[in-house]
TORTI-31411 format. One record per residue: y, z, x of N, C-alpha, C in turn; residue in three letters. Coordinates in steps of 0.001 Angstrom, whole numbers, plus 500000, padded with zeros to 6 digits. Last residue first. Layout:
YZXYZXYZXala ...
This chain:
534851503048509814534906501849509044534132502115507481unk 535183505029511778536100505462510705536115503939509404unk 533054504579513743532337505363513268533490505688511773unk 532816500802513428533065501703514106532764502790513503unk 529284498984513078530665499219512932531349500513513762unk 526499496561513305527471498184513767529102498116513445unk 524395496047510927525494496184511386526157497093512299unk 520642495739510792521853496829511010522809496087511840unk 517581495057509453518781494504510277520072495128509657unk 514129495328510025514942495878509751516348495004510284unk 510629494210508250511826493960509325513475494615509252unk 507239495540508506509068494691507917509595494730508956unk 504820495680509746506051497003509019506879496756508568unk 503901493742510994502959494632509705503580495282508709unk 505142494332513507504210493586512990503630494097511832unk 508471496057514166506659496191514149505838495373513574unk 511239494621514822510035494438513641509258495175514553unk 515348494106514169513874494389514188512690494456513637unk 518561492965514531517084492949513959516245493044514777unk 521652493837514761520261494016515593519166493685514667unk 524919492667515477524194493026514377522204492955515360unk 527928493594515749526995493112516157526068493384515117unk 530341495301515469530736494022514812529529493064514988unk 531062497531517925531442496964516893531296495345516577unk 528618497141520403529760497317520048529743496945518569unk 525497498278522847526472498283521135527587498127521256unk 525030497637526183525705498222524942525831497760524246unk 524263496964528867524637496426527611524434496638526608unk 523924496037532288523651496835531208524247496351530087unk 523524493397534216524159494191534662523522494619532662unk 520036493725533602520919494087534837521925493089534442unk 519156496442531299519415495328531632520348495428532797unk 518583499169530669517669498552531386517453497271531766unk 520235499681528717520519500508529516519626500311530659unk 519209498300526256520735498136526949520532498432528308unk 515698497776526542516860498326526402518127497980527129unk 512881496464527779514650495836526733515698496223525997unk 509866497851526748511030497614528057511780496784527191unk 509364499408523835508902499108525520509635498898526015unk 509214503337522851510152502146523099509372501292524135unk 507960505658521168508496505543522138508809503793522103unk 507220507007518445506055507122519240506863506592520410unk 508002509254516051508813507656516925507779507823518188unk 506799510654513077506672510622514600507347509422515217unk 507499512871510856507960511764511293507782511395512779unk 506575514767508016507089514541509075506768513202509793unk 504925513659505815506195513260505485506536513702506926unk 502892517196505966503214515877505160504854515463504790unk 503755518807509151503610519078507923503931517392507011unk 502159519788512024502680518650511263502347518412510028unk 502774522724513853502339522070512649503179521362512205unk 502953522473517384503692522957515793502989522285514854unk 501365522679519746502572522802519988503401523454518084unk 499378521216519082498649522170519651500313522906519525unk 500471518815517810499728519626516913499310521194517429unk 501037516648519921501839517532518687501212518770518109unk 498675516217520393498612517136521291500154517593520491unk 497374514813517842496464516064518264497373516731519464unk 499292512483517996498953513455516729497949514922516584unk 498659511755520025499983512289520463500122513184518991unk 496152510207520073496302511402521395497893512147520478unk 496535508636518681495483509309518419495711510654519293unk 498631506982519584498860507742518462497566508696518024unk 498491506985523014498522506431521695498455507368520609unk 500656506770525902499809508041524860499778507283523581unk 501223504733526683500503505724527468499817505963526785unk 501628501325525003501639503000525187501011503530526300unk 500594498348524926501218499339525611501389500821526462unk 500292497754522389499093498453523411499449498900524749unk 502597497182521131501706498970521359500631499122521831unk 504375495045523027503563495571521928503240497482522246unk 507515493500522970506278493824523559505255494567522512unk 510755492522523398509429492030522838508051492874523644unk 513881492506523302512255493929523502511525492712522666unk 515712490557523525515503491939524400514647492435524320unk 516842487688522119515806488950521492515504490085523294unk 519612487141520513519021487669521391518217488232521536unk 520932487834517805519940486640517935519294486842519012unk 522512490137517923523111488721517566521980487419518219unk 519312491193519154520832491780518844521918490439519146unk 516744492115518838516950490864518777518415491986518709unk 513025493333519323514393493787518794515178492696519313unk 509444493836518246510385493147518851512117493310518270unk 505906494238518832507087494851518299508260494114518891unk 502392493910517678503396493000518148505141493717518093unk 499848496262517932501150495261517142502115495006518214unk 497918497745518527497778496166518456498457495729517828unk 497634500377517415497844500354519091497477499180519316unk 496550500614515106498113500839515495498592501022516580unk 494438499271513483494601498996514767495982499545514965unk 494989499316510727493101499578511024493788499725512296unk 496338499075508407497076498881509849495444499874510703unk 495712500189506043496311498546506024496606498549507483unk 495079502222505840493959501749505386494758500252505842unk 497471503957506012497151503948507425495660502684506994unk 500255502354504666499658503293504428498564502985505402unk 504034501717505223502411501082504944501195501946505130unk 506897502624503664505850502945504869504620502292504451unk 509580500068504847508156500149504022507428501575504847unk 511293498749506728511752499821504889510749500089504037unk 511678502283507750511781501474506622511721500339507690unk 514908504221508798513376504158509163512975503226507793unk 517254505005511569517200503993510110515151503976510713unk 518928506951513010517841507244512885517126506077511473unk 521621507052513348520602506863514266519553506700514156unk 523566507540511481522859506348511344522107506096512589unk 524661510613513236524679510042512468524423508517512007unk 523204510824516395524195511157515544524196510285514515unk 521485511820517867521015512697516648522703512194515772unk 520715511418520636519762510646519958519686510818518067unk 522142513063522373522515511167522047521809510578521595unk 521121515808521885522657515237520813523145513744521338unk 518952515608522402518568515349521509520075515113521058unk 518125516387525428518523514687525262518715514527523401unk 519916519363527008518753518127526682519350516791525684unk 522550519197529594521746519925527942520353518930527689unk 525580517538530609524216518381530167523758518851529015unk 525291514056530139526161515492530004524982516201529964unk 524412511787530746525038512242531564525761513341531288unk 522241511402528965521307511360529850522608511896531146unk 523220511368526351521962511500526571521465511998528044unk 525753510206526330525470511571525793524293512222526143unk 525186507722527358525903508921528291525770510513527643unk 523317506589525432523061507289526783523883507941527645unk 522557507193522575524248507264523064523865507684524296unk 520614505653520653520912506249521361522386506020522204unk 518281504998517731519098504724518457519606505963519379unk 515133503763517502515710505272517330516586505029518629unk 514330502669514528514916501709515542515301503806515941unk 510703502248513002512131502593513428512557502182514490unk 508588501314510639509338500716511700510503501619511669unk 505747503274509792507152502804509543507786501989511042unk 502765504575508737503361503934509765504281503508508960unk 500696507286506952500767505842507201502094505336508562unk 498792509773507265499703508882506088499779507400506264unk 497456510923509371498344509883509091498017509608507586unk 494749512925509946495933513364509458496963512458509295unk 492629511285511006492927512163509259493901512402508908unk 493397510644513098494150509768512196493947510929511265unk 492359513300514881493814513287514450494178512079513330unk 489722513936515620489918514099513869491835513852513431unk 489634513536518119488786513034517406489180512496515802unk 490881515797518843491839514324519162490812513350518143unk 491669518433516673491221517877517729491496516286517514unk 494862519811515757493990519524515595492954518862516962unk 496344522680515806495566522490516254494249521729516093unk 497343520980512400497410522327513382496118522279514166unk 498567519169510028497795519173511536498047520479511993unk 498666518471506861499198519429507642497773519126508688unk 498652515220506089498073516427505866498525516810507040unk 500576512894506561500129513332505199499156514135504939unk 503041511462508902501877512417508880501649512783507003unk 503527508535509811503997509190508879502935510383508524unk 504844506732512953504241507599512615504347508722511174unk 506744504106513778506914505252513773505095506023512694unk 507560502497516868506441502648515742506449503712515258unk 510570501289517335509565501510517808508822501789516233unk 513258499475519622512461499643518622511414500095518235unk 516342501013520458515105501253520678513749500723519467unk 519928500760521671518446500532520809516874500880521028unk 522823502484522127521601501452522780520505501565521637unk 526017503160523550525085503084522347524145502223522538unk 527970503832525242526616503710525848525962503657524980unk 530333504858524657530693503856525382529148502696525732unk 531631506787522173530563505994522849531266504741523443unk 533868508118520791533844507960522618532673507717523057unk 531824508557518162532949508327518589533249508707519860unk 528986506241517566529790507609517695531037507483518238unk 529057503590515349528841504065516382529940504954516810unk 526872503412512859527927503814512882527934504204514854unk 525213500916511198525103501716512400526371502058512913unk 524361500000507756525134499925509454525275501178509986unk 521110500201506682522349500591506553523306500248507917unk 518534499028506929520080497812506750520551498317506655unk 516920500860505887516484500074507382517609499041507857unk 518520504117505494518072503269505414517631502213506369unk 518197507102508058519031505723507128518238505018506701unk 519035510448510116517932509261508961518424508887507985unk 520535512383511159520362510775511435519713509887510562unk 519719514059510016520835514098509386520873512443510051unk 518008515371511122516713514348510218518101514157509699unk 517732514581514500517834515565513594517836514993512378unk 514972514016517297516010513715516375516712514990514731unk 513631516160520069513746515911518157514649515337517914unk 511103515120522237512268515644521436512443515802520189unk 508735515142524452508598515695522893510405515786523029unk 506830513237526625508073513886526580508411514055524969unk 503386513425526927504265513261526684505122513863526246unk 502570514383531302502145514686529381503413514163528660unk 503408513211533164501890513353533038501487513767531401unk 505624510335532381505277511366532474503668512139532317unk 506051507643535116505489508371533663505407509466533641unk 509757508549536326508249508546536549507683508299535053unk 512432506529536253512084507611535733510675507067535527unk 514038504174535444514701504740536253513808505764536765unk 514046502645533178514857503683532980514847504726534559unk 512235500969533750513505499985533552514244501360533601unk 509638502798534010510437502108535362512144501387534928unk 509621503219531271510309503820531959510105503650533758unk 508806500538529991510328501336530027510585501856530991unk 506190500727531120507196499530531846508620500134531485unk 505312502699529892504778502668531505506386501718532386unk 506136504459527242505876502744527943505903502611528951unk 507119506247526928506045506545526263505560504798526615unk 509742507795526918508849507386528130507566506771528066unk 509384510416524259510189509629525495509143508977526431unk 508734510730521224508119510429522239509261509969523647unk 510119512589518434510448511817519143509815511657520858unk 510428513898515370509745513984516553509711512804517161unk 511646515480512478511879513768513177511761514122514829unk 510754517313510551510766516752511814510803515690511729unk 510974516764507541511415518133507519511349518117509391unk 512441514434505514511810514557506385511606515892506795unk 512622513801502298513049514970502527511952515168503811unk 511556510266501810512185511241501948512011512793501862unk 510294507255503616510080508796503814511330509720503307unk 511959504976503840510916505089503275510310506113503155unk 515371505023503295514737505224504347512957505314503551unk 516289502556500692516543503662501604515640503733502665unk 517279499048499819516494500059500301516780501094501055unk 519365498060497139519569498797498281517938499324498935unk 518095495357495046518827497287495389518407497401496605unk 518973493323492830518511493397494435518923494606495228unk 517789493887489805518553492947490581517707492964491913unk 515220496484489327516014495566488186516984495019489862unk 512034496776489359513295497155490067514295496291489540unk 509679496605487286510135496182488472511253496610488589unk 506821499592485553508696498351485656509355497815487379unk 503623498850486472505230499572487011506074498750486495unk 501468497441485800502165498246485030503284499217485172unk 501089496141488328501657495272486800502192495976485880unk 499511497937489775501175497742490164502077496977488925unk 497615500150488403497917499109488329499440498753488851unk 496644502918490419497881502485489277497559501368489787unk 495253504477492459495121503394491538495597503071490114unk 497317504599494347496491503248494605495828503168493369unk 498326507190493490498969506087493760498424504562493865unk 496108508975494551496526508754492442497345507733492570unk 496004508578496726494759508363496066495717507719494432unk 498295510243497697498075508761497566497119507579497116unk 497466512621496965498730511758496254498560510385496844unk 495470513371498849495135512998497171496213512340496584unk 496553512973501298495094511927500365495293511719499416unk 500251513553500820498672513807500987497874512645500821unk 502379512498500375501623511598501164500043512380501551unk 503108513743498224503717512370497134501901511869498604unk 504075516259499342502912516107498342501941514941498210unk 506435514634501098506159515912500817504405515564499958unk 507454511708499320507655512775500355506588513787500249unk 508593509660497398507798508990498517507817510496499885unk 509684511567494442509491511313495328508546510228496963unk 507744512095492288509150512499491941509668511672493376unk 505969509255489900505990510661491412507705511159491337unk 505820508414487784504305508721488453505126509716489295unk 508706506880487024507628507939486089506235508140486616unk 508943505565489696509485507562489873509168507027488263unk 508448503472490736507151504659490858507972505978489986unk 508724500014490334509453501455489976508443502746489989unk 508629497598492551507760498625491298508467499796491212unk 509335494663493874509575496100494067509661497395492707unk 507363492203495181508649492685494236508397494360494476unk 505901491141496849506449491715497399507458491855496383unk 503052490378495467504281489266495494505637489551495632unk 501683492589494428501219491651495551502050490563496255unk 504733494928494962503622494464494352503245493422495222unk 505414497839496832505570496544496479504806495726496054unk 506902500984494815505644500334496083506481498644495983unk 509338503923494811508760502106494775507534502126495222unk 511702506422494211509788505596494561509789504144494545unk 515169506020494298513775506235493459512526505629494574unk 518231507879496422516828506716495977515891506976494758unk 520185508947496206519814509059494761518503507791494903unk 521309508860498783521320510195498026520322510406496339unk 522443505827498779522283506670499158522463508298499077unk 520915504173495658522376504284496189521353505425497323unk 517957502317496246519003503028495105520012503253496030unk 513955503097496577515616502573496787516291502841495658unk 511732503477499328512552504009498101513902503364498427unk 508253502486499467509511502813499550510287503409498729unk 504689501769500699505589501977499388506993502438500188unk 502240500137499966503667499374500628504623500489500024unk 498801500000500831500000500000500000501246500000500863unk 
């Protein structure tokens, strides 16, 4: 399944998408695409609704972020052998854990507000991870059990904030429209292989990151069991599994966001996302 949410921001509804990618009205079945909504069992009662018998989505509405009321937005650094030579910086022997703050999280087309005295705003496209049973200390064996399903995110960044003031790395990764996820989450029975997609980011047509998830260091089997030893992953939290090589900040000479650009992206499987940037008073 395909499911999302859309509507104004603040007031999304449920969706799925029918076989002929229209967009099904879920909210008389669920209150929400969150929380409960991604257990087994809620997604059990979800698959088997006839999609014919959802009202369709009336015009052409807005999609929100596909996951709402995130409660972590967990974040992999380094997590591409080849990034992080472009970044400067060893693999790491275990992976690098941050947090985005879930005040970043957008729709997959909302514009991208860029912070104010950025000079270093940058992209990242990656795979994101939708947990739908609580993990605790789980083993590595038994970690898909615990996925929900997968999203495309872009998990943007303000590298001077990031990487030249002190403190850790989470206030150039947390400001506001940083965090656009969507616009589908696809449920884990449709993506058999999530370490065999194709991922790619494009900015005014330019494409910069092409690479895949086989990639990874740490694949999603590993990084959902060693999360786990660390905090419970509660249904609807949010994993960004990490970036490959074609960042701003890994081009020679470098290259930044500005006002007035525009970025599309994809995970294979996941849609496609495309964000305006504007300034942060537009």
């Amino acid at each position: 399944m395909k499911l999302l949410r859309y509507g104004a921001p603040g007031a999304e509804k449920p969706g799925m998408l029918d076989a002929d990618g229209r967009v099904r009205d879920l909210s008389g079945e669920v209150a929400d695409i969150a929380g409960e909504v991604l257990t087994p069992e809620g997604l059990a009662r979800i698959a088997a609704l006839d999609p014919a018998s959802l009202p369709l989505a009336g015009g052409d509405p807005r999609i929100g972020p596909c996951v709402g009321s995130v409660g972590k937005f967990i974040c992999i650094g380094l997590n591409y052998a080849d990034h992080a030579a472009e970044s400067g910086m060893d693999v790491p022997p275990e992976p690098v854990i941050f947090m985005k703050a879930t005040s970043a999280i957008m729709g997959p087309n909302d514009d991208v507000r860029i912070p104010r005295g950025s000079e270093k705003t940058d992209w990242e496209v990656e795979l994101g991870v939708v947990i739908g049973k609580e993990a605790r200390y789980v083993d590595e064996a038994d970690a898909m059990d615990h996925v929900a399903g997968y999203c495309l995110t872009n998990d943007l960044s303000e590298r001077a904030f990031q990487q030249e003031r002190s403190g850790q790395w989470v206030k150039g990764k947390s400001a506001d429209t940083f965090g656009p996820i969507g616009p589908w989450l696809v449920t884990a029975d449709e993506v058999p292989d999530p370490q065999n997609l194709r991922m790619w980011l494009e900015v005014d047509g330019h494409r910069y990151q092409d690479g895949s998830t086989a990639t990874m260091v740490y694949g999603v089997r590993h990084l959902v069991h060693y999360l786990s030893q660390f905090m419970s992953l509660q249904p609807g939290d949010v994993i960004s599994t990490g970036t490959p090589p074609g960042v701003g900040m890994g081009q020679k000479p470098q290259v930044y966001l500005r006002e007035g650009q525009v970025m599309e992206l994809s995970v294979e499987g996941l849609g496609v996302q495309r964000q305006r940037t504007v300034a942060w008073n537009a």
